[in-house]
C-alpha positions in Angstrom: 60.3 15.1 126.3 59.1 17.9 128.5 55.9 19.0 128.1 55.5 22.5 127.0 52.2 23.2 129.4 51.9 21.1 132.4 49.6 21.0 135.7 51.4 20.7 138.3 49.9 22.4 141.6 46.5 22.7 143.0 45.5 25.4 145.3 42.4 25.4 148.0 40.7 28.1 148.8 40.0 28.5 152.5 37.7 31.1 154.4 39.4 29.4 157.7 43.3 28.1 156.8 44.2 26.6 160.4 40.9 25.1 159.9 41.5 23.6 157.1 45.2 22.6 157.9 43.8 20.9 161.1 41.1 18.5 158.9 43.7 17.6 156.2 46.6 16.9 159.2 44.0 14.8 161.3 42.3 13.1 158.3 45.4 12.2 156.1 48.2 12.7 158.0 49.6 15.5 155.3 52.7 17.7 156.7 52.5 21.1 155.7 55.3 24.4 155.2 54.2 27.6 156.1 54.8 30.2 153.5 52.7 33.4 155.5 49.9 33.5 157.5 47.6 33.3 154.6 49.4 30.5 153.0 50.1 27.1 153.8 52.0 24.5 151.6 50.9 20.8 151.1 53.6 18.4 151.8 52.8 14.8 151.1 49.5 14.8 149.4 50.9 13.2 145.7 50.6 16.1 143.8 52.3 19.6 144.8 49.7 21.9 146.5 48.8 24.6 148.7 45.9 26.1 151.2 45.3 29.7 150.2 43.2 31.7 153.1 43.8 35.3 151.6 41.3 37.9 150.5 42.6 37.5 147.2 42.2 33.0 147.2 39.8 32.1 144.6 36.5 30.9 144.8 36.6 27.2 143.9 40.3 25.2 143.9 42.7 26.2 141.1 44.4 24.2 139.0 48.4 25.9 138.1 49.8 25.0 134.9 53.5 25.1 134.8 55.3 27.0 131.5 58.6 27.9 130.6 57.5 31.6 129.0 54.6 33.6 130.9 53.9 36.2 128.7 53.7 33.7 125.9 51.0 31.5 127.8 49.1 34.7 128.6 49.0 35.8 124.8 48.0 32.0 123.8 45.2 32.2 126.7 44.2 35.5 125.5 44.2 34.5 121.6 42.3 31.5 122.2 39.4 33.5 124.1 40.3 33.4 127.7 39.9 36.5 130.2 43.0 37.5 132.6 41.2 37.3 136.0 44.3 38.4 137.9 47.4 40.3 135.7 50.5 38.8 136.6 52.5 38.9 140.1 55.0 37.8 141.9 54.9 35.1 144.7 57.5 33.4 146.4 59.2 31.0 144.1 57.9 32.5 141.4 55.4 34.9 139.0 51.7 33.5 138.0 48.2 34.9 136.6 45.0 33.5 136.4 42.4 33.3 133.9 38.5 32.1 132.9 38.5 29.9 129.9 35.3 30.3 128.2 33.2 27.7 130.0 34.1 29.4 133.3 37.2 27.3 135.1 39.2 29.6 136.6 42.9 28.3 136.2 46.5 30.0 136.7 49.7 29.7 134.5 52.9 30.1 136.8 56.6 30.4 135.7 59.4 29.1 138.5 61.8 32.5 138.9 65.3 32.0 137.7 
């Protein structure tokens, strides 16, 4: 049975991308897709994950839950005491937000696009 609220991608924050491409290439041999300059994709490194070098990356990495019904999720995050850190938006592949759950993880909820 599919679970209703799944994680299921990681994102790193980088303040250098290629940098960071270059260590995770060298040091575990991960292949990587290029999505836009900011943005690189994560290959081969067991779980689905990304390298995110834009003004807008977060601070520490994010964990992305998959769900099958975004505004949903955000009015469960919302109703259970969480604040929207970033309103919804599109991305390619898909639409996400983030949010800070009351202890302070940041985390994002992301829906695939039809």
């Amino acid at each position: 049975m599919k679970q209703r609220y799944q994680i299921d991608y990681l994102e790193f924050p980088s303040t250098d991308g290629v940098a960071t491409r270059r260590f995770l290439s060298e040091a575990f041999g991960w292949q990587f897709t290029t999505y836009s300059p900011q943005y690189e994709g994560i290959n081969d490194g067991g779980i689905d994950a990304g390298i995110d070098s834009s003004e807008a990356k977060s601070a520490a990495p994010l964990a992305v839950i998959r769900t099958e019904d975004l505004e949903q999720a955000e009015r469960e995050v919302l109703a259970a005491g969480g604040e929207i850190t970033r309103p919804a938006f599109d991305f390619p592949g898909g639409r996400r937000f983030h949010f800070r759950e009351p202890g302070g993880v940041e985390l994002a909820v992301w829906i695939e696009k039809a």
